[in-house]
C-alpha positions as CSV (number, residue, x, y, z in Angstrom):
1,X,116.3,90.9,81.1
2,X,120.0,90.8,81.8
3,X,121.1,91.2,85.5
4,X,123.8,93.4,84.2
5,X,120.8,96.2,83.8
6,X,120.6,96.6,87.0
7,X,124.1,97.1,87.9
8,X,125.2,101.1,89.1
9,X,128.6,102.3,90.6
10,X,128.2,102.2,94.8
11,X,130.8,103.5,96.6
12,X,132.0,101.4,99.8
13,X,132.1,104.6,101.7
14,X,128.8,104.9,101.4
15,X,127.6,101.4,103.1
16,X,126.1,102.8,106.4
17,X,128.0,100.5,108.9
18,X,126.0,101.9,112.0
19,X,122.4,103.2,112.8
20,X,121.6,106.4,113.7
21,X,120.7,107.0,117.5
22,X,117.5,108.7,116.6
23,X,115.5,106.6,113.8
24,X,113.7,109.2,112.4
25,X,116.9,111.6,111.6
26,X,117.3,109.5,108.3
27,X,117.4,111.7,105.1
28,X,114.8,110.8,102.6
29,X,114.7,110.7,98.9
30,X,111.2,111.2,97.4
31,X,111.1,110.3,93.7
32,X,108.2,110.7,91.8
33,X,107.4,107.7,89.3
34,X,105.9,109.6,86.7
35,X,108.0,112.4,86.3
36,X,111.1,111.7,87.8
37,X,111.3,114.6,89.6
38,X,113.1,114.0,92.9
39,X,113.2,115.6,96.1
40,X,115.6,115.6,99.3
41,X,113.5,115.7,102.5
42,X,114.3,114.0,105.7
43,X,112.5,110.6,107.0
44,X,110.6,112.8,110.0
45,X,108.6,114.6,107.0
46,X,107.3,111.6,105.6
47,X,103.3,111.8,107.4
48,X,103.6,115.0,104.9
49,X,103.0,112.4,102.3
50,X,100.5,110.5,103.2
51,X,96.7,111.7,102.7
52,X,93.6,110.5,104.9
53,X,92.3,107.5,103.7
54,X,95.7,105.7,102.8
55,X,96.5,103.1,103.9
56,X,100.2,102.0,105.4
57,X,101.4,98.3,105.3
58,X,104.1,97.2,107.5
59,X,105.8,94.2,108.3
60,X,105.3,93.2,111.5
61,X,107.9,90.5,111.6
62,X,110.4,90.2,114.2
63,X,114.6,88.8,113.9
64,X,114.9,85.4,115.9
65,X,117.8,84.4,114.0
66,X,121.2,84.9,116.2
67,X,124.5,84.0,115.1
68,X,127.3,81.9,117.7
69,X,131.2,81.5,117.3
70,X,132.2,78.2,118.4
71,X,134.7,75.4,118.0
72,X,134.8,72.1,117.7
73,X,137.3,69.9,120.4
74,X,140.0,70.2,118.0
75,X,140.2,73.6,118.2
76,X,139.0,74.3,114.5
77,X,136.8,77.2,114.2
78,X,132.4,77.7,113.8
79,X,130.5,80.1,112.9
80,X,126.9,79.2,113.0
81,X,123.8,81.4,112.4
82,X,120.7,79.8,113.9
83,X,117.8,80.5,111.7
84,X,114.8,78.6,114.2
85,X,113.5,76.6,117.3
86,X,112.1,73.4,116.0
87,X,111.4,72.4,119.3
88,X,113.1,72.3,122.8
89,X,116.5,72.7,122.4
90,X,117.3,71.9,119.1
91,X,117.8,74.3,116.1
92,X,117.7,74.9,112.4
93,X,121.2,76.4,111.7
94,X,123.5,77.3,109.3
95,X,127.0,76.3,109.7
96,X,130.8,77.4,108.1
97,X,132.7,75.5,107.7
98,X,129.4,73.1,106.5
99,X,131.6,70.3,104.5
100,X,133.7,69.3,107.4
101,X,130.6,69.2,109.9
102,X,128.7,65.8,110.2
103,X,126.1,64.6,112.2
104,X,127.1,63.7,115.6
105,X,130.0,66.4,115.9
106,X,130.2,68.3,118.9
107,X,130.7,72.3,118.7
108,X,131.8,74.2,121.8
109,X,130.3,77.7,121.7
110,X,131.3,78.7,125.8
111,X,131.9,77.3,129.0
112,X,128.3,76.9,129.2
113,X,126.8,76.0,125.8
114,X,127.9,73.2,123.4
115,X,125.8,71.9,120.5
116,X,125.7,68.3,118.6
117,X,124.7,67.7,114.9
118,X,121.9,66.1,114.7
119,X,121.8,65.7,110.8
120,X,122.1,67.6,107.2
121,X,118.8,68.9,105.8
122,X,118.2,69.4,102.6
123,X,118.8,73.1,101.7
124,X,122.4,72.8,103.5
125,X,120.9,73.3,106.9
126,X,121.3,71.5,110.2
127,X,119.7,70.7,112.6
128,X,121.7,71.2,116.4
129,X,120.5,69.8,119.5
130,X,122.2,72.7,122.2
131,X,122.8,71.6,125.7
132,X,124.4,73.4,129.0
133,X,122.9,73.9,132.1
134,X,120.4,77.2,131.2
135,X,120.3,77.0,127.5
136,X,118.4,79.9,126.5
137,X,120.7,81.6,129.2
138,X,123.6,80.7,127.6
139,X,122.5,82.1,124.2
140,X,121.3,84.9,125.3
141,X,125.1,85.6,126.6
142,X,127.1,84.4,123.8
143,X,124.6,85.9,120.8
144,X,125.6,88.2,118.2
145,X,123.0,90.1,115.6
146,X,122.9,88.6,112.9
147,X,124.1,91.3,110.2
148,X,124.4,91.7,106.5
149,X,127.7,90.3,105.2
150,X,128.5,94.4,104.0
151,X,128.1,95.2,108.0
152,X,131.5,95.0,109.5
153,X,130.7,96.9,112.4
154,X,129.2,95.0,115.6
155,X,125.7,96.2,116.6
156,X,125.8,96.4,120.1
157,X,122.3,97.0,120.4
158,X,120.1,94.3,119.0
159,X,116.5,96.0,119.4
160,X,118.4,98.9,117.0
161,X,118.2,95.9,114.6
162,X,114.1,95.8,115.1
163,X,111.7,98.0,113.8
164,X,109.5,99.3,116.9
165,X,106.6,97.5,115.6
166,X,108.4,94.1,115.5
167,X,105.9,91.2,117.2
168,X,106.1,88.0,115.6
169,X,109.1,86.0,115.4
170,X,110.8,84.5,112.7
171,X,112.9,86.0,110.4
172,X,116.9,85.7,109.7
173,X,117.1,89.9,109.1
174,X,115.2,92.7,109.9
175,X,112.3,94.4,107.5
176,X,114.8,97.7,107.2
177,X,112.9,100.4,105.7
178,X,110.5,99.7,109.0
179,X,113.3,100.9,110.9
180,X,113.4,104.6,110.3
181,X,109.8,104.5,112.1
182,X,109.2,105.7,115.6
183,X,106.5,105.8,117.8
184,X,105.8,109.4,117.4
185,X,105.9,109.0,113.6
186,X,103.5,106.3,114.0
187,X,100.9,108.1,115.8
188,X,101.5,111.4,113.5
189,X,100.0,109.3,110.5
190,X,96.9,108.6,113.0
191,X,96.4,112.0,113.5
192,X,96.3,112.5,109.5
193,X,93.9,109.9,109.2
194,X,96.1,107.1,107.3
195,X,95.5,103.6,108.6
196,X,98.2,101.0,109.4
197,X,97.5,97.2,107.9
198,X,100.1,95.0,109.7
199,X,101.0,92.2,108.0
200,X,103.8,89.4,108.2
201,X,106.7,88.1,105.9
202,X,109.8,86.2,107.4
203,X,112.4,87.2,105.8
204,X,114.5,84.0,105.0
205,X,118.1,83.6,105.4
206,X,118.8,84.2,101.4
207,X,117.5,87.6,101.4
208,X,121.0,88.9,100.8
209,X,122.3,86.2,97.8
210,X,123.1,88.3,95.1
211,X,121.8,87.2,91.3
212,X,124.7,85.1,90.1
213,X,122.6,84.1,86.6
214,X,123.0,86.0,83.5
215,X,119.5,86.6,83.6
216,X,116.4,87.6,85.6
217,X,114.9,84.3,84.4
218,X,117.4,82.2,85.8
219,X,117.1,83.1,89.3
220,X,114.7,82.0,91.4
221,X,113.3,83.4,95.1
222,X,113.9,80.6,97.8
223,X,109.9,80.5,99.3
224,X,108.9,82.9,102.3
225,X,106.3,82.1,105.2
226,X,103.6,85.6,104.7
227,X,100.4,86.2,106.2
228,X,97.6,88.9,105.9
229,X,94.8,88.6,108.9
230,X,91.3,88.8,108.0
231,X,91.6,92.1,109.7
232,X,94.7,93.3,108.0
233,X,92.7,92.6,104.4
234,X,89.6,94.4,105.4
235,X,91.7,97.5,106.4
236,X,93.6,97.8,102.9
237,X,90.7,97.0,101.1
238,X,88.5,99.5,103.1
239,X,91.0,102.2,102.5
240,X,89.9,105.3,99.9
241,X,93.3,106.2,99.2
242,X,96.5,104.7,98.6
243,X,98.1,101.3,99.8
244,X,101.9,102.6,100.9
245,X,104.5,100.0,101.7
246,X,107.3,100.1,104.0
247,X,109.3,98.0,102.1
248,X,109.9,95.4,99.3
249,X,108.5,92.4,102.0
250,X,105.0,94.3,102.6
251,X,105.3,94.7,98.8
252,X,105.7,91.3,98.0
253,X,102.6,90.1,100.3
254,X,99.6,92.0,99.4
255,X,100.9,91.3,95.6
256,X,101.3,87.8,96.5
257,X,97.4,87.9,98.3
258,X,96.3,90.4,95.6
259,X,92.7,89.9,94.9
260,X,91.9,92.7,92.3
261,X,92.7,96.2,91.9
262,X,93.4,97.5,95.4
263,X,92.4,94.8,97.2
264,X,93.8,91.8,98.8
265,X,92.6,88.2,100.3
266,X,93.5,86.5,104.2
267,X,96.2,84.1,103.5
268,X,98.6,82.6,105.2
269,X,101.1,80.4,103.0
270,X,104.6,80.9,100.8
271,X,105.3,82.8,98.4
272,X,108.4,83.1,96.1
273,X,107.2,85.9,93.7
274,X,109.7,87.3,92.3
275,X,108.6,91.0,91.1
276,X,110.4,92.0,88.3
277,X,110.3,94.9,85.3
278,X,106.8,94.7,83.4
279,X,105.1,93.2,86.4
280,X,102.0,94.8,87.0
281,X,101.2,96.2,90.7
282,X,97.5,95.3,91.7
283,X,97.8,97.0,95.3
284,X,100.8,98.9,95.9
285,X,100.6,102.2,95.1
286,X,102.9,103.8,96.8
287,X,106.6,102.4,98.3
288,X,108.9,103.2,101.3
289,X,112.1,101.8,101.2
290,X,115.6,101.9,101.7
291,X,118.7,102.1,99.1
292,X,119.9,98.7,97.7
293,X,122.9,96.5,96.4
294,X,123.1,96.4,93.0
295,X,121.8,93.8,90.8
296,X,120.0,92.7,93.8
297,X,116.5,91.0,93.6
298,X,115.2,93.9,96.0
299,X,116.5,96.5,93.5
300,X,115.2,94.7,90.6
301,X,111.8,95.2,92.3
302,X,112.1,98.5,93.0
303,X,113.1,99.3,89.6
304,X,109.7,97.5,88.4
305,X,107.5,100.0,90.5
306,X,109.5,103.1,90.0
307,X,111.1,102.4,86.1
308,X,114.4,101.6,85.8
309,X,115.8,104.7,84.3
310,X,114.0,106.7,86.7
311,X,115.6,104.8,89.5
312,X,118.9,104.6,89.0
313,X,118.9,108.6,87.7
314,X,117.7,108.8,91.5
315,X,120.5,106.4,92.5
316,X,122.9,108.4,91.0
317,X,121.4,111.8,92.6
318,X,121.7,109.8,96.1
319,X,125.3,108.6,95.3
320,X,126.1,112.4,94.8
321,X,124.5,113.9,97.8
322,X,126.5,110.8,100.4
323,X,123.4,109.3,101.1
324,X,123.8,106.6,103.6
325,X,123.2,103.1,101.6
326,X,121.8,99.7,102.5
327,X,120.0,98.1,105.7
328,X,121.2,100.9,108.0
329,X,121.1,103.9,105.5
330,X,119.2,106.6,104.3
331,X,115.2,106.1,102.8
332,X,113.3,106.2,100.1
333,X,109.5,107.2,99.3
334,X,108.3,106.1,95.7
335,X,105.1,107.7,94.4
């Protein structure tokens, strides 16, 4: 398929450049998948949709990334966004401007943090040794977020940036349609009976590269780390109902760990599945998400569970009533 399908007209005014102070005061689009009819609800009615029996999948994965500004002794400008700890004090980072950095340079970041190249890897990264006289300290002063690229606006706080169910660490940017959830709307879907499967994707630091290929077929998903528990598999496959997922990462795991119709196996691995138009879903039956960039991979997905033309006829309905776009917008419930 051509990428140009799944192109549609967004308005930069409409690129939510903040969070709302209360999570669950999102709006929420509910389209269904087989008729098309669409509805305009609010994100703190979305238990109402959920039966007893379904199951919810979220994506317990938490932002370690953080981004520094720094500069090198000759005054030249850094900007690095540090992706992992490989151990101690040295980092997997990615750094502008890369060309011009080498291993052994030095990059001033405060009065208390500097960092030396250690060497290039492979996929552009490197890796930086930090040093000052309380590291983590230091970091913790001089971090930023680590935003979108379409995010102007600082966040000034990061736990905003973390869905409330965020435990394990490792991914370069937040699961976001996990952060419309609060506590309260958590424990309302207990009440109902629906059961909660947490399971884990890192979401890698190219989750925002747009498709630059002519085609679907020429791009390819850089791998992400996943894993389902031997608990989290025996509650999705013990569920009678549904198998809802908050988002296009929950998606992409039980699919990648699908092991029949409803069901999914333990793993822990990669996976670079790239769910596109005329895939068939084996587990997920229902999907929570937010509003995407076009001719993104996460709207090409999206567009393969709902059908395109009944997605971007939604789009267009959301473009019309201002809903808020992107990682800190509005949501959407696919049924």
């Amino acid at each position: 398929m051509l990428t140009s399908d799944f192109d549609y007209f967004l308005p930069e005014e409409l690129i939510a450049q903040e969070p709302l102070e209360d999570r669950s005061a999102s709006r929420m689009l509910v389209l269904n998948r087989a008729t098309g009819d669409v509805q305009h609800r609010m994100f703190r009615d979305f238990p109402e949709y959920l039966n007893p029996g379904d199951v919810l999948v979220i994506n317990d994965t938490r932002v370690s990334a953080f981004r520094l500004r720094g500069h090198r002794p000759s005054g030249a400008q850094v900007e690095a966004l540090f992706l992992e700890s490989v151990g101690g004090s040295v980092y997997r980072a990615l750094m502008k401007p890369g060309r011009r950095l080498r291993a052994g340079d030095e990059v001033i970041f405060s009065d208390d943090l500097t960092g030396r190249i250690i060497r290039r890897l492979e996929d552009g990264s490197r890796l930086v040794e930090m040093s000052g006289e309380d590291v983590g300290a230091a970091i913790a002063s001089a971090a930023e977020t680590p935003l979108p690229p379409y995010i102007r606006k600082p966040l000034t706080a990061g736990e905003r940036y973390q869905t409330v169910y965020s435990k394990d660490e490792g991914s370069s940017a937040a699961p976001t349609a996990g952060l419309h959830f609060t506590d309260e709307v958590l424990d309302r879907l207990t009440r109902r009976g629906v059961e909660v499967a947490r399971v884990t994707l890192h979401v890698g630091a190219s989750t925002f590269r747009p498709v630059r290929s002519q085609t679907l077929d020429e791009h390819e998903l850089a791998a992400e780390r996943i894993r389902i528990t031997r608990e989290a598999a025996q509650t999705i496959n013990a569920g009678a109902g549904r198998v809802v997922c908050v988002g296009t990462t929950s998606t992409r795991t039980v699919e990648a760990c699908a092991a029949g119709p409803g069901r999914v196996s333990p793993r822990e691995s990669e996976t670079d599945l790239f769910i596109k138009p005329g895939y068939e879903f084996r587990v997920t039956g229902g999907l929570l998400t937010n509003f995407h960039m076009p001719r993104s991979t996460l709207f090409v997905l999206v567009s393969a569970f709902a059908g395109l033309d009944n997605l971007k006829q939604a789009y267009a309905q959301a473009v019309q009533e201002r809903y808020r776009f992107l990682s800190l917008g509005d949501a959407m419930l696919i049924l």
